[in-house]
N, C-alpha and C positions, 0 to 999 in steps of 0.2 A: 760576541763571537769574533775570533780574528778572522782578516782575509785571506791569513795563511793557513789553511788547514794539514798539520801531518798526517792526518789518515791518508790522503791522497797520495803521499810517495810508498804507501805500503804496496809497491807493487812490483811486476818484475822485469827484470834488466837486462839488459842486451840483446839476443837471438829468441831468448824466452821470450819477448812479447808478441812477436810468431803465433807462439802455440797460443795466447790469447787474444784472437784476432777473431772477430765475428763473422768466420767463412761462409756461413750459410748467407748472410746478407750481401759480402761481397759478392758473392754467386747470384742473385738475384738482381741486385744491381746492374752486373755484367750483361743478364739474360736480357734485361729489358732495354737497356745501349744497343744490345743487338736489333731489338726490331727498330728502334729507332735507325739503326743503318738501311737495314732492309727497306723502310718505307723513303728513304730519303733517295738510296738508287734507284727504287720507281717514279717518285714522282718525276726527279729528274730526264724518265724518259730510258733510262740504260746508262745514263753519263755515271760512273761513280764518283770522277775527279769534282762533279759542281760541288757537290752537299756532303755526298755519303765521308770522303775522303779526308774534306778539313774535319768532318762530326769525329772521325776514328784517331784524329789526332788530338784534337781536345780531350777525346775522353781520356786516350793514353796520359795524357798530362795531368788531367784531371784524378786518375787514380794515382797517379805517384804522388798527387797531393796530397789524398784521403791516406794514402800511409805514412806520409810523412806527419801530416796531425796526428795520426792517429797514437803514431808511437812517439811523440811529445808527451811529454805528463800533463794528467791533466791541471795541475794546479799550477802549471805556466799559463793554461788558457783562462784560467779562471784570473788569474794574476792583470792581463794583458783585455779583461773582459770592457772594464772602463773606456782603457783606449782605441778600442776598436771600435766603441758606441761611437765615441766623439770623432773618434776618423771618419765612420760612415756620416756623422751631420757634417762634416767639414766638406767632404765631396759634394752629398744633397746641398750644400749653399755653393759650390763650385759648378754647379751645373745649372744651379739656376742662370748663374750669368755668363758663362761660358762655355756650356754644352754645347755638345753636336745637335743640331735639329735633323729628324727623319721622319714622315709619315705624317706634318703639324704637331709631333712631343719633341722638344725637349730631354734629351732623358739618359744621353752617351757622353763620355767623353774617350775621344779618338785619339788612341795611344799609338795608331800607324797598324801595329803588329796583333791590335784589339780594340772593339769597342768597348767599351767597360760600362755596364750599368750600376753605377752605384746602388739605385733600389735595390738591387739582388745583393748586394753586402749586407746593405741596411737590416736586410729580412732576418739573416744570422746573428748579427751581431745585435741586434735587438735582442733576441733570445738570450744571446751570451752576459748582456747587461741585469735583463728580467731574472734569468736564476741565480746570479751572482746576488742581485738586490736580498731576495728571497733566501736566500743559502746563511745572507748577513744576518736578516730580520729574524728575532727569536719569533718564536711561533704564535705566543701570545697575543703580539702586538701584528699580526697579517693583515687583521680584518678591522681595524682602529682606521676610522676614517682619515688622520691624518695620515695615516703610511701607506694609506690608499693612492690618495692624489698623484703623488710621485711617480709610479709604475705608471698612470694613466697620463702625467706629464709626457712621462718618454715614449710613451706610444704615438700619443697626438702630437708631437711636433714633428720626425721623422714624416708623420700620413702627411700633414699638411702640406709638408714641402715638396711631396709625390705627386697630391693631386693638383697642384701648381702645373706639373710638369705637361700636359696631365698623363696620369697614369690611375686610373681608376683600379684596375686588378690588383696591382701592386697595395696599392691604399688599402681595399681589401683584404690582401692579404695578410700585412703590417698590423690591422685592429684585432684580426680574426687568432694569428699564431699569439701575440700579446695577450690576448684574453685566457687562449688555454692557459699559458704560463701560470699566468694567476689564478686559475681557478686549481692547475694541480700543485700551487702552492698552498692551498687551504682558506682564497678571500672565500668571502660568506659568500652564500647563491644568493642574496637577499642584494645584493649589487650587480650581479647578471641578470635579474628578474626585472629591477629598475632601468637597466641600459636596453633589454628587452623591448619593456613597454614606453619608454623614450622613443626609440626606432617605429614602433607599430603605431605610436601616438603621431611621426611626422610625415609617415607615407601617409597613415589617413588624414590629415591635414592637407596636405598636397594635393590628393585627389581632392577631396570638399572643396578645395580653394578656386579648381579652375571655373573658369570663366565670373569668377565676383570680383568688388574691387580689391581683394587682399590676394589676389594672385599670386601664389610662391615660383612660378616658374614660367618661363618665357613659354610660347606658341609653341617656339620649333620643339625645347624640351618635353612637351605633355606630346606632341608630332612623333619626338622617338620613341616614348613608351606605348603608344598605341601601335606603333610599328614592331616593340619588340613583342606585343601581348597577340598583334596579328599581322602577320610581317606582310601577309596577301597586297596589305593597302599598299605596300609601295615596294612589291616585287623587284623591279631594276634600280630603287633607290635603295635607300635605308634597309632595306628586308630583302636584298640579294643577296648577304651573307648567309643568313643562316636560311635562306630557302633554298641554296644550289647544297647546303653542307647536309637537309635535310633529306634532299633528293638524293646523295649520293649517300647517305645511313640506309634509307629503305630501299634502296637497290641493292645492294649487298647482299640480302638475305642471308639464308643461316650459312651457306660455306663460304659467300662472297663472290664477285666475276672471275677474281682468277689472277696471280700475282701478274701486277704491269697492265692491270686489263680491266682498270677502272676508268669508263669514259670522263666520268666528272674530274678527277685526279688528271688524266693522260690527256685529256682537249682541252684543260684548263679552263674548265666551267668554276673552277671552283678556286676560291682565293682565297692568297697566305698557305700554300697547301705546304710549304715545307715547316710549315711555322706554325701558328694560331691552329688550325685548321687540320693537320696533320691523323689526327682522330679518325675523320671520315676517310679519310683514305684508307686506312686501316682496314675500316670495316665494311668500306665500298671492296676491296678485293680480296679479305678473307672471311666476311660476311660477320655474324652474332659468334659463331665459334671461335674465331682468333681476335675477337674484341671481350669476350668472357676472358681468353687466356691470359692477353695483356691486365687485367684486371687485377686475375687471379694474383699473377706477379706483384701489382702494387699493392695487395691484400698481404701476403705474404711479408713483404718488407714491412711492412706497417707490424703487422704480427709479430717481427723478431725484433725490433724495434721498441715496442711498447714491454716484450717482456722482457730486452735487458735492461730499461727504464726501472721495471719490477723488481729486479734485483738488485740493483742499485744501491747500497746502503752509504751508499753519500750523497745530500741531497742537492748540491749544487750538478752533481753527474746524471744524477736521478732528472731535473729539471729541464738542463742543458739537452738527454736524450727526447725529452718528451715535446718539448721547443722545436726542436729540427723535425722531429715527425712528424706533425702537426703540420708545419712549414710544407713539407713534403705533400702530408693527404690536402690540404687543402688548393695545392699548385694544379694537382691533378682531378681533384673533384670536383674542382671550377671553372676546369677547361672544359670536361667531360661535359657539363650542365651548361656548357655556353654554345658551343658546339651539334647541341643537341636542341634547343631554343626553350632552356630550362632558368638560364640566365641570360642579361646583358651578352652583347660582345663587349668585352674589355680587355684583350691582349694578353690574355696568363696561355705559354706557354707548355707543352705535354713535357711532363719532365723526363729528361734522359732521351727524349724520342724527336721533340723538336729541334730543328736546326737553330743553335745560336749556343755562342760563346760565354758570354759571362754566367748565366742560370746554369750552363751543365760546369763552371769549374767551381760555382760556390756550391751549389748544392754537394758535389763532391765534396768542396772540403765541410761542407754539414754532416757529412756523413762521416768523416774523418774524426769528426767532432766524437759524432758517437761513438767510434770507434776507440778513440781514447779515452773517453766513458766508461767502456768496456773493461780496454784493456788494463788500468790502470785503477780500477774499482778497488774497494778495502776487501780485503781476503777473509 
Protein backbone atom coordinates (compact mmCIF):
# COMPACT_ATOMS: atom_id res chain seq x y z
CA UNK A 1 0.00 0.00 0.00
CA UNK A 2 1.34 3.48 -0.94
CA UNK A 3 1.91 6.37 1.62
CA UNK A 4 0.02 8.39 -0.86
CA UNK A 5 -3.44 7.60 -0.85
CA UNK A 6 -5.78 9.48 -3.70
CA UNK A 7 -8.96 8.73 -1.94
CA UNK A 8 -7.96 11.28 0.46
CA UNK A 9 -8.06 14.34 -2.04
CA UNK A 10 -11.60 13.36 -2.96
CA UNK A 11 -12.74 16.16 -1.21
CA UNK A 12 -13.88 19.70 -1.21
CA UNK A 13 -12.31 22.91 -2.15
CA UNK A 14 -12.23 26.17 -1.17
CA UNK A 15 -15.13 27.97 0.94
CA UNK A 16 -16.99 24.30 0.64
CA UNK A 17 -14.97 22.98 3.44
CA UNK A 18 -17.06 25.43 5.59
CA UNK A 19 -19.95 23.48 4.97
CA UNK A 20 -17.93 20.28 6.07
CA UNK A 21 -16.73 21.44 9.30
CA UNK A 22 -17.82 19.33 12.36
CA UNK A 23 -19.96 22.27 14.13
CA UNK A 24 -21.49 20.51 16.61
CA UNK A 25 -17.95 19.61 18.02
CA UNK A 26 -16.56 23.05 17.55
CA UNK A 27 -19.74 24.08 19.63
CA UNK A 28 -18.87 21.91 22.37
CA UNK A 29 -15.37 22.55 22.46
CA UNK A 30 -16.10 26.22 22.68
CA UNK A 31 -18.73 25.47 25.60
CA UNK A 32 -16.33 23.78 27.86
CA UNK A 33 -13.17 26.62 27.16
CA UNK A 34 -16.00 28.62 28.49
CA UNK A 35 -16.24 27.14 32.04
CA UNK A 36 -12.71 26.64 31.91
CA UNK A 37 -12.74 30.77 31.77
CA UNK A 38 -15.36 30.98 34.28
CA UNK A 39 -13.44 28.82 37.00
CA UNK A 40 -10.19 30.51 36.21
CA UNK A 41 -11.80 34.27 37.05
CA UNK A 42 -12.78 32.57 40.48
CA UNK A 43 -10.11 31.09 41.48
CA UNK A 44 -8.28 34.11 40.86
CA UNK A 45 -10.37 35.91 43.44
CA UNK A 46 -12.30 38.39 40.58
CA UNK A 47 -8.84 39.36 38.74
CA UNK A 48 -9.64 38.21 35.00
CA UNK A 49 -6.18 39.66 33.75
CA UNK A 50 -4.17 36.62 36.01
CA UNK A 51 -5.60 33.37 34.29
CA UNK A 52 -8.86 33.82 32.78
CA UNK A 53 -7.47 36.50 30.08
CA UNK A 54 -3.98 34.74 28.86
CA UNK A 55 -6.65 31.16 28.83
CA UNK A 56 -9.05 33.52 26.25
CA UNK A 57 -6.16 34.23 24.28
CA UNK A 58 -4.65 30.89 23.75
CA UNK A 59 -7.77 29.55 23.11
CA UNK A 60 -8.34 32.17 20.44
CA UNK A 61 -5.05 31.00 18.83
CA UNK A 62 -5.71 27.83 19.48
CA UNK A 63 -8.91 27.67 17.40
CA UNK A 64 -7.51 29.34 14.36
CA UNK A 65 -5.18 26.41 14.64
CA UNK A 66 -7.74 23.78 14.71
CA UNK A 67 -9.10 25.53 11.36
CA UNK A 68 -6.20 25.87 9.96
CA UNK A 69 -5.53 21.90 10.24
CA UNK A 70 -8.43 21.19 9.79
CA UNK A 71 -8.84 22.55 6.21
CA UNK A 72 -5.22 21.23 5.31
CA UNK A 73 -5.82 17.87 3.62
CA UNK A 74 -5.49 15.34 5.14
CA UNK A 75 -2.95 13.32 3.30
CA UNK A 76 -0.39 16.36 3.83
CA UNK A 77 -0.79 15.28 7.55
CA UNK A 78 -0.61 11.81 6.88
CA UNK A 79 2.50 12.63 4.56
CA UNK A 80 4.36 14.96 7.43
CA UNK A 81 3.18 11.87 10.00
CA UNK A 82 6.84 10.42 10.31
CA UNK A 83 8.30 13.82 10.78
CA UNK A 84 6.43 15.04 13.46
CA UNK A 85 7.08 11.53 15.38
CA UNK A 86 10.79 12.18 15.00
CA UNK A 87 10.56 16.01 15.77
CA UNK A 88 8.68 15.21 19.01
CA UNK A 89 11.79 12.55 20.16
CA UNK A 90 14.08 15.23 19.01
CA UNK A 91 12.57 17.86 21.47
CA UNK A 92 12.04 14.71 24.26
CA UNK A 93 16.05 14.38 23.90
CA UNK A 94 16.27 18.29 23.91
CA UNK A 95 14.79 18.57 27.06
CA UNK A 96 16.37 16.13 28.74
CA UNK A 97 19.50 18.17 28.77
CA UNK A 98 18.40 21.46 28.25
CA UNK A 99 14.94 21.98 29.67
CA UNK A 100 13.37 24.33 31.88
CA UNK A 101 13.13 22.93 35.47
CA UNK A 102 9.86 23.76 37.53
CA UNK A 103 8.19 21.97 40.44
CA UNK A 104 11.68 19.18 40.57
CA UNK A 105 10.41 18.06 36.36
CA UNK A 106 12.17 18.81 33.85
CA UNK A 107 9.74 19.02 31.19
CA UNK A 108 9.53 22.93 29.30
CA UNK A 109 11.53 24.43 27.04
CA UNK A 110 11.18 28.40 27.41
CA UNK A 111 10.59 30.02 24.14
CA UNK A 112 10.20 33.68 26.30
CA UNK A 113 6.56 34.02 24.61
CA UNK A 114 5.89 30.01 25.73
CA UNK A 115 6.63 27.27 27.66
CA UNK A 116 6.41 24.42 25.34
CA UNK A 117 5.92 20.86 26.70
CA UNK A 118 7.04 18.76 24.22
CA UNK A 119 5.10 15.73 26.02
CA UNK A 120 1.89 17.35 24.84
CA UNK A 121 3.25 17.09 21.15
CA UNK A 122 4.55 13.79 21.76
CA UNK A 123 0.94 12.63 22.81
CA UNK A 124 -0.39 13.59 18.98
CA UNK A 125 2.11 12.97 17.11
CA UNK A 126 2.47 9.46 18.35
CA UNK A 127 -1.14 8.80 17.24
CA UNK A 128 -0.26 10.59 13.91
CA UNK A 129 2.73 8.00 13.49
CA UNK A 130 0.49 4.81 15.03
CA UNK A 131 -2.28 5.30 12.24
CA UNK A 132 0.01 6.07 9.57
CA UNK A 133 1.98 2.64 10.59
CA UNK A 134 -1.54 0.87 10.54
CA UNK A 135 -3.15 2.56 7.45
CA UNK A 136 0.47 1.13 5.66
CA UNK A 137 0.23 -2.50 7.27
CA UNK A 138 -2.15 -4.70 4.99
CA UNK A 139 -4.54 -6.14 7.38
CA UNK A 140 -3.35 -9.61 7.47
CA UNK A 141 -0.08 -8.96 8.81
CA UNK A 142 -1.52 -6.51 12.16
CA UNK A 143 -1.43 -9.18 14.63
CA UNK A 144 2.18 -11.15 13.41
CA UNK A 145 4.28 -10.65 16.15
CA UNK A 146 6.93 -9.18 14.24
CA UNK A 147 4.69 -6.12 13.13
CA UNK A 148 3.77 -5.97 16.62
CA UNK A 149 7.17 -5.05 18.27
CA UNK A 150 7.48 -1.81 16.21
CA UNK A 151 4.22 0.12 17.33
CA UNK A 152 5.27 -0.98 20.84
CA UNK A 153 8.98 0.34 20.01
CA UNK A 154 7.39 3.66 19.45
CA UNK A 155 5.32 3.68 22.26
CA UNK A 156 8.08 2.75 24.82
CA UNK A 157 10.85 5.10 23.88
CA UNK A 158 8.75 8.39 23.76
CA UNK A 159 7.23 6.99 27.66
CA UNK A 160 10.72 6.31 28.76
CA UNK A 161 12.06 9.65 28.13
CA UNK A 162 8.90 11.30 30.02
CA UNK A 163 9.29 9.42 32.91
CA UNK A 164 12.86 10.45 33.01
CA UNK A 165 11.57 13.83 33.21
CA UNK A 166 9.56 12.73 35.45
CA UNK A 167 6.17 12.98 34.21
CA UNK A 168 4.32 9.93 35.28
CA UNK A 169 0.65 11.17 33.78
CA UNK A 170 1.99 12.00 30.61
CA UNK A 171 3.81 8.38 30.57
CA UNK A 172 0.36 7.17 31.17
CA UNK A 173 -1.10 8.69 28.95
CA UNK A 174 1.43 7.87 25.90
CA UNK A 175 0.93 3.80 26.69
CA UNK A 176 -2.83 4.15 27.32
CA UNK A 177 -3.85 6.38 23.73
CA UNK A 178 -0.93 3.99 21.94
CA UNK A 179 -2.61 1.01 22.98
CA UNK A 180 -6.15 2.10 21.64
CA UNK A 181 -4.57 2.73 18.44
CA UNK A 182 -3.81 -0.74 18.15
CA UNK A 183 -6.34 -2.32 19.21
CA UNK A 184 -8.90 -0.21 16.83
CA UNK A 185 -6.37 -1.23 14.40
CA UNK A 186 -7.40 -4.97 14.72
CA UNK A 187 -3.96 -6.28 17.02
CA UNK A 188 -5.47 -9.58 18.53
CA UNK A 189 -6.83 -9.10 22.32
CA UNK A 190 -4.75 -11.98 23.04
CA UNK A 191 -1.71 -9.16 23.40
CA UNK A 192 -3.86 -6.87 25.59
CA UNK A 193 -4.88 -9.88 27.81
CA UNK A 194 -0.85 -10.59 28.07
CA UNK A 195 0.11 -6.82 28.88
CA UNK A 196 -2.85 -7.20 31.22
CA UNK A 197 -1.67 -9.81 33.29
CA UNK A 198 2.10 -8.50 32.99
CA UNK A 199 0.91 -5.21 34.86
CA UNK A 200 -1.36 -7.29 37.64
CA UNK A 201 1.59 -9.90 37.88
CA UNK A 202 4.02 -6.64 38.87
CA UNK A 203 1.76 -4.76 41.26
CA UNK A 204 1.39 -8.17 42.97
CA UNK A 205 4.97 -8.70 43.23
CA UNK A 206 5.61 -5.37 44.61
CA UNK A 207 3.23 -5.75 47.27
CA UNK A 208 4.48 -9.50 48.18
CA UNK A 209 8.09 -7.97 48.04
CA UNK A 210 7.79 -5.44 50.89
CA UNK A 211 9.71 -5.83 53.76
CA UNK A 212 11.71 -9.39 52.34
CA UNK A 213 15.22 -9.23 50.94
CA UNK A 214 13.97 -8.94 47.24
CA UNK A 215 12.45 -5.66 47.99
CA UNK A 216 11.18 -3.85 44.64
CA UNK A 217 10.90 -0.48 45.93
CA UNK A 218 12.40 1.84 48.31
CA UNK A 219 10.50 2.75 52.03
CA UNK A 220 9.53 6.09 51.05
CA UNK A 221 7.92 4.44 47.68
CA UNK A 222 5.53 1.73 49.54
CA UNK A 223 5.29 5.45 52.16
CA UNK A 224 3.38 6.88 49.06
CA UNK A 225 1.15 4.14 48.22
CA UNK A 226 -0.02 3.67 51.61
CA UNK A 227 -0.62 7.46 51.64
CA UNK A 228 -2.29 7.39 48.46
CA UNK A 229 -4.60 4.09 49.47
CA UNK A 230 -5.09 6.35 52.93
CA UNK A 231 -4.08 9.86 52.66
CA UNK A 232 -5.42 10.26 56.71
CA UNK A 233 -1.66 8.78 57.63
CA UNK A 234 0.07 11.95 56.50
CA UNK A 235 -2.69 14.59 56.21
CA UNK A 236 -0.25 17.89 56.05
CA UNK A 237 2.33 15.66 54.07
CA UNK A 238 1.94 13.49 51.12
CA UNK A 239 -2.06 13.19 51.64
CA UNK A 240 -2.69 17.19 51.78
CA UNK A 241 -3.41 17.13 48.20
CA UNK A 242 -6.04 15.05 47.63
CA UNK A 243 -7.54 15.39 51.34
CA UNK A 244 -8.10 19.43 51.02
CA UNK A 245 -9.46 18.39 47.00
CA UNK A 246 -11.65 15.95 48.86
CA UNK A 247 -12.98 18.27 51.43
CA UNK A 248 -13.78 20.80 48.82
CA UNK A 249 -15.91 17.80 46.29
CA UNK A 250 -18.05 17.06 49.51
CA UNK A 251 -18.89 20.57 50.28
CA UNK A 252 -20.18 21.35 47.17
CA UNK A 253 -23.11 19.33 47.43
CA UNK A 254 -25.62 19.02 44.82
CA UNK A 255 -26.00 23.01 43.66
CA UNK A 256 -22.51 23.89 45.12
CA UNK A 257 -21.56 27.24 47.62
CA UNK A 258 -22.17 29.55 45.09
CA UNK A 259 -19.93 31.07 42.16
CA UNK A 260 -16.64 32.71 43.86
CA UNK A 261 -17.78 31.36 47.20
CA UNK A 262 -15.80 28.23 47.45
CA UNK A 263 -13.74 28.51 50.85
CA UNK A 264 -11.23 25.68 49.71
CA UNK A 265 -10.82 27.54 46.13
CA UNK A 266 -11.05 31.30 47.65
CA UNK A 267 -8.53 30.81 51.11
CA UNK A 268 -6.49 28.73 49.07
CA UNK A 269 -6.69 25.63 51.17
CA UNK A 270 -6.55 24.00 48.21
CA UNK A 271 -3.46 23.46 45.68
CA UNK A 272 -2.70 23.91 42.03
CA UNK A 273 -6.36 25.15 41.83
CA UNK A 274 -5.87 26.82 38.63
CA UNK A 275 -4.18 23.83 37.25
CA UNK A 276 -4.11 19.94 38.46
CA UNK A 277 -6.87 20.68 40.65
CA UNK A 278 -9.23 22.87 39.06
CA UNK A 279 -11.99 20.00 39.05
CA UNK A 280 -12.89 20.68 42.65
CA UNK A 281 -13.34 24.04 42.30
CA UNK A 282 -15.93 23.27 39.96
CA UNK A 283 -17.74 21.31 41.97
CA UNK A 284 -16.92 23.11 45.38
CA UNK A 285 -19.20 26.09 43.85
CA UNK A 286 -21.68 24.61 41.58
CA UNK A 287 -21.86 21.46 43.57
CA UNK A 288 -22.86 17.49 41.57
CA UNK A 289 -25.13 19.52 39.01
CA UNK A 290 -22.62 21.74 37.18
CA UNK A 291 -19.84 18.74 37.66
CA UNK A 292 -22.53 16.22 35.72
CA UNK A 293 -22.94 19.11 33.14
CA UNK A 294 -19.14 19.57 32.59
CA UNK A 295 -19.27 15.90 32.02
CA UNK A 296 -22.13 15.74 29.99
CA UNK A 297 -20.01 18.16 27.49
CA UNK A 298 -16.95 15.73 27.50
CA UNK A 299 -19.38 12.90 26.83
CA UNK A 300 -20.75 14.61 24.09
CA UNK A 301 -17.43 15.35 22.27
CA UNK A 302 -16.38 12.01 22.67
CA UNK A 303 -19.74 10.92 21.12
CA UNK A 304 -19.34 13.08 18.00
CA UNK A 305 -15.93 12.21 17.86
CA UNK A 306 -16.08 8.33 17.86
CA UNK A 307 -19.03 8.58 15.28
CA UNK A 308 -17.15 10.54 12.65
CA UNK A 309 -14.25 7.92 13.40
CA UNK A 310 -17.42 5.52 12.21
CA UNK A 311 -17.81 7.01 9.33
CA UNK A 312 -14.72 7.35 8.16
CA UNK A 313 -14.09 5.18 5.31
CA UNK A 314 -10.38 5.98 5.17
CA UNK A 315 -8.65 4.22 7.59
CA UNK A 316 -5.55 6.21 8.33
CA UNK A 317 -8.58 9.11 9.11
CA UNK A 318 -10.61 6.57 10.84
CA UNK A 319 -7.45 5.87 13.09
CA UNK A 320 -6.04 9.46 13.39
CA UNK A 321 -9.94 10.50 14.80
CA UNK A 322 -10.04 7.66 17.17
CA UNK A 323 -6.20 8.35 18.50
CA UNK A 324 -6.91 11.98 19.40
CA UNK A 325 -10.10 10.97 21.29
CA UNK A 326 -8.75 8.60 23.12
CA UNK A 327 -6.04 11.21 23.96
CA UNK A 328 -8.80 13.50 25.01
CA UNK A 329 -11.00 10.92 27.20
CA UNK A 330 -8.15 9.80 28.93
CA UNK A 331 -6.58 13.55 29.84
CA UNK A 332 -9.83 14.17 31.44
CA UNK A 333 -10.77 10.81 33.07
CA UNK A 334 -7.42 10.75 34.79
CA UNK A 335 -7.66 14.09 36.20
CA UNK A 336 -11.30 13.37 37.36
CA UNK A 337 -10.03 9.98 39.13
CA UNK A 338 -6.96 11.78 40.70
CA UNK A 339 -8.64 14.58 41.96
CA UNK A 340 -11.13 12.52 43.47
CA UNK A 341 -8.41 9.92 45.27
CA UNK A 342 -9.28 7.34 42.70
CA UNK A 343 -5.79 7.53 41.30
CA UNK A 344 -2.12 8.77 42.04
CA UNK A 345 -1.57 12.44 41.84
CA UNK A 346 0.34 12.81 38.77
CA UNK A 347 -0.10 16.25 36.96
CA UNK A 348 -2.74 15.52 33.97
CA UNK A 349 -4.32 18.63 33.49
CA UNK A 350 -8.54 19.33 33.02
CA UNK A 351 -8.63 19.72 29.44
CA UNK A 352 -9.84 22.92 27.85
CA UNK A 353 -10.49 24.15 31.51
CA UNK A 354 -7.03 24.10 33.03
CA UNK A 355 -4.73 26.99 33.04
CA UNK A 356 -1.63 26.26 30.72
CA UNK A 357 -0.53 26.84 27.21
CA UNK A 358 0.93 24.09 25.46
CA UNK A 359 -2.04 21.16 26.37
CA UNK A 360 -4.92 23.64 25.35
CA UNK A 361 -2.92 24.57 21.66
CA UNK A 362 -2.13 20.78 20.92
CA UNK A 363 -5.07 19.40 21.96
CA UNK A 364 -6.65 22.08 19.71
CA UNK A 365 -4.77 21.39 16.99
CA UNK A 366 -5.79 17.32 17.83
CA UNK A 367 -8.98 18.38 17.31
CA UNK A 368 -8.09 20.14 13.89
CA UNK A 369 -6.75 16.86 13.13
CA UNK A 370 -10.10 15.51 13.43
CA UNK A 371 -11.47 18.00 11.88
CA UNK A 372 -9.57 17.39 8.59
CA UNK A 373 -10.59 13.77 9.10
CA UNK A 374 -13.81 14.92 8.65
CA UNK A 375 -13.66 17.41 6.35
CA UNK A 376 -11.76 15.78 3.77
CA UNK A 377 -13.16 12.02 4.27
CA UNK A 378 -13.81 9.94 0.85
CA UNK A 379 -17.33 11.00 -0.29
Amino acid sequence: MSFLDPSLNQAPRGWRKILYVNWPLVLLVTAVACFGFLMLYSVAGGDFSRWAQPQLIRFGIGMIVMFAVGFTPLSFWRQVSPLAYIAGLGLLVFVLFFGSVGMGAQRWIDLKFIRLQPSELMKIALVMALALYYDWLPQEKVSRFGYVLLPLAMIALPTMMVVVQPDLGTAILLIASGGVVMFLAGVSYWYFIAAITVVAGTVAAVFLSRGKSWQLLNNYQYKRIDVFLNPDLDPLGDGYHITQSKIALGSGGLSGRGFMQGPQSQLSFLPEKQTDFIFTTLAEEFGYIGSTFLLILYTLIMIFAISAAMKNKNRFGALLIGGVASTFFFYFALNMAMVMGLAPVVGVPLPLVSYGGSAMLVLLGGFGLIQSAHIHRPK
